[in-house]
C-alpha positions, -999 to 999 in steps of 0.1 A, spaced: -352 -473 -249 -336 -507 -244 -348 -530 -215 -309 -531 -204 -313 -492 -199 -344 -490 -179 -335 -487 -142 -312 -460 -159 -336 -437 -171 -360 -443 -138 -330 -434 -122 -321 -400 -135 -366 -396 -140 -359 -397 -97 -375 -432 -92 -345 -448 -78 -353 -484 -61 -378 -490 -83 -386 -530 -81 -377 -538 -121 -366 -568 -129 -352 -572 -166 -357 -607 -189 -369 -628 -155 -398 -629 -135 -389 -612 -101 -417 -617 -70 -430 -583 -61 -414 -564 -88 -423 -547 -121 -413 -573 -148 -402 -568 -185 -395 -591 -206 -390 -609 -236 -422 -638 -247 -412 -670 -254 -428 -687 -284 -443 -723 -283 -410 -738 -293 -385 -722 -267 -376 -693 -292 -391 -656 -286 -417 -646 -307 -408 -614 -309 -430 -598 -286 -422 -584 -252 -446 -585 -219 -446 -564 -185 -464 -573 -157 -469 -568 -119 -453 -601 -104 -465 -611 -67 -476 -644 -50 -471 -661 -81 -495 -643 -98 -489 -616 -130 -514 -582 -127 -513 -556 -147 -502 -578 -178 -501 -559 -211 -482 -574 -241 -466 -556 -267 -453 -557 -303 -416 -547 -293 -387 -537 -270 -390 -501 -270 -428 -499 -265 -429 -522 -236 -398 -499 -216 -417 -467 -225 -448 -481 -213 -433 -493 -180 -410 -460 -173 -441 -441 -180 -463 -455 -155 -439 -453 -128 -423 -420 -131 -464 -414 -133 -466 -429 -98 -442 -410 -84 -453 -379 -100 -489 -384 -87 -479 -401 -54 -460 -364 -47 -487 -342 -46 -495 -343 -13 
């Protein structure tokens, strides 16, 4: 899964609205996105993180595109699934 396909597949997985914001940092939204290196270049590695007041929670940092979107998709269809069961 590409980042660019995300709010796709959380759309058809019956998260729609889902706050996801995509390469930026978006206040109170889910953010994925690409890690800039020292020198202004990515290094390769993607982040996603919980963005709010500034702050990033939930951080976790990973080795490439396709982890980072399966990690994200996965913990919110999750919270769907378990916010459902009533």
């Amino acid at each position: 899964m590409r980042a660019g396909e995300l709010a796709g597949w959380l759309a058809a997985a019956g998260v729609a609205g889902a706050a996801v914001s995509v390469d930026a940092e978006v206040e109170r939204a889910w953010c994925v996105r690409r890690v800039p290196g020292a020198d202004g270049t990515e290094d390769g590695s993607w982040e996603v993180f919980w963005c709010e007041r500034g702050g990033r929670f939930e951080w976790t940092r990973f080795d490439d595109e396709s982890a980072a979107c399966f990690s994200l998709f996965g913990r919110l269809v999750w919270a769907r699934l378990a916010g459902s069961t009533g």
